[in-house]
C-alpha positions in Angstrom: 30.2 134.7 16.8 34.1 134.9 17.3 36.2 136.4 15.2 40.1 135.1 14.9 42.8 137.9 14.3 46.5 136.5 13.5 49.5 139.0 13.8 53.9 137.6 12.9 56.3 139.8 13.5 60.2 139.2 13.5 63.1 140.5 15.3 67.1 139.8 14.2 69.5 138.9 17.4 73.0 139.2 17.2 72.8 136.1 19.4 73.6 132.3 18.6 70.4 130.5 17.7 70.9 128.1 21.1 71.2 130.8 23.1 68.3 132.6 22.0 66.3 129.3 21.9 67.0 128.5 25.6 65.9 131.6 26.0 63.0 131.7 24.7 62.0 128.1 25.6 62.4 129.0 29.2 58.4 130.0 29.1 58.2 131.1 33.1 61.1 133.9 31.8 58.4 135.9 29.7 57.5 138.2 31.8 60.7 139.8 31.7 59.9 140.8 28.3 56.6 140.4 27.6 54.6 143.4 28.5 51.3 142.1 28.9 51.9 138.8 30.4 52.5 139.0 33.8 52.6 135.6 34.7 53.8 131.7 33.3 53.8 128.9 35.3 54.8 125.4 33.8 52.6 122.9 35.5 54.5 120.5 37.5 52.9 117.1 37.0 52.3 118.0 33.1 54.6 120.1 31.5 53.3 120.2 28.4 50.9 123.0 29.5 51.3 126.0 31.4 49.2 128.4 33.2 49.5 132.1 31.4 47.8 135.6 33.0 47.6 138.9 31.0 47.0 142.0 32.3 46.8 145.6 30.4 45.0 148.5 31.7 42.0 147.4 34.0 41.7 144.1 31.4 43.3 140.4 33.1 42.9 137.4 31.2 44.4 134.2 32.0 44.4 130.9 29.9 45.9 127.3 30.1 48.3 126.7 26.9 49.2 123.3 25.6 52.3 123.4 23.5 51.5 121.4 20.2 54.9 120.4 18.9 58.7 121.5 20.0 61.5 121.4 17.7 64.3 122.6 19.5 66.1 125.8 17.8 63.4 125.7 15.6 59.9 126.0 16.7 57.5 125.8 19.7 53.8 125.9 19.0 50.8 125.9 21.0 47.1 126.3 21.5 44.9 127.3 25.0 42.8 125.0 25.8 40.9 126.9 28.0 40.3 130.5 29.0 41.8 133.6 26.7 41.4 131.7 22.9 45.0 132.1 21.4 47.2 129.7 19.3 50.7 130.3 17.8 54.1 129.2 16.8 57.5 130.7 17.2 59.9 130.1 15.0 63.5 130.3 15.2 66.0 130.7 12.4 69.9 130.4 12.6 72.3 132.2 10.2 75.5 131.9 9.1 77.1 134.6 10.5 76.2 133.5 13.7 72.9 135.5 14.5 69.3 134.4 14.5 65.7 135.4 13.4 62.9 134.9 16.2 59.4 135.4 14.3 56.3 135.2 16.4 52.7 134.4 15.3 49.6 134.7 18.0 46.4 134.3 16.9 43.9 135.0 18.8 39.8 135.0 19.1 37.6 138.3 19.7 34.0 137.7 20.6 31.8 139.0 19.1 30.7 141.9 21.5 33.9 142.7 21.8 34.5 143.3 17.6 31.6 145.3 17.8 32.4 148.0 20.7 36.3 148.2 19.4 37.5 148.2 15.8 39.4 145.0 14.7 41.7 146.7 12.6 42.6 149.3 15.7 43.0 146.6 18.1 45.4 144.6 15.6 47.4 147.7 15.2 47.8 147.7 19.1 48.2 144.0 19.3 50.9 144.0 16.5 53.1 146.8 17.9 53.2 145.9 21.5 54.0 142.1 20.4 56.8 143.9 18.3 58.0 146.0 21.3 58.2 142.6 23.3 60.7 141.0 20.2 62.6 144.0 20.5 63.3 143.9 24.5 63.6 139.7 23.7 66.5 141.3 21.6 67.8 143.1 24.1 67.3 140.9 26.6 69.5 138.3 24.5 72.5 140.3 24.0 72.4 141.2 27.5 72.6 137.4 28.0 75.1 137.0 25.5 77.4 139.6 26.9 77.3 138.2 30.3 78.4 134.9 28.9 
């Protein structure tokens, strides 16, 4: 038995929605501000799907992700389709003052054994404020990017 756990968050950039969507849509950058992924890499002979690897405190988990639909400045969303089971969309959303939103959705899927040693609700909390602390250094990240150019 699996159980699926889905977590959005948002962040505001003071950032043009173009720049924050190349950005963003540069998947092998994610590392930088990802804490728990430590590796992307874009397959070369289908680019549809890249190879991800998380690692957090003795844990490493590493997945192949398909991305389902792009919309540019808009939204990229994909599914694994093996290892680690995850799914999600991020969105992106343009204002007209010039800034952007970025909301992030990750679903993910717990096995069973797993629900039962750790609290669902505790590892959501985790899950939800580390995947918050990564929109925040994406944030950062962008202005820094916007400043240089």
């Amino acid at each position: 038995m699996t159980d699926w756990l889905e977590h959005s968050v948002y962040v505001d950039v003071d950032a043009s929605i173009d720049l924050v969507w190349n950005l963003w849509s540069d998947l092998e950058q994610m590392p930088r501000w990802m804490k728990w992924i430590d590796s992307v890499k874009i397959l070369e002979d289908q680019p549809e799907l890249s190879r991800w690897k998380l690692a957090s405190g003795g844990f490493e988990f590493s997945w192949l992700s398909r991305i389902l639909k792009v919309v540019p400045n808009q939204i990229i969303q994909w599914e694994s389709i093996d290892g680690l089971p995850n799914r999600g969309a991020i969105r992106f959303y343009g204002h007209d003052k010039g800034g952007s939103t970025v909301k992030l959705t990750v679903a993910y899927a717990i096995p069973g054994f797993l629900g039962q040693l750790m609290d669902n609700l505790f590892l959501g909390r985790i899950v939800e404020s580390t995947i918050q602390a990564d929109l925040n250094r994406f944030r950062d990240y962008a202005l820094a990017a916007k400043d240089k150019g």
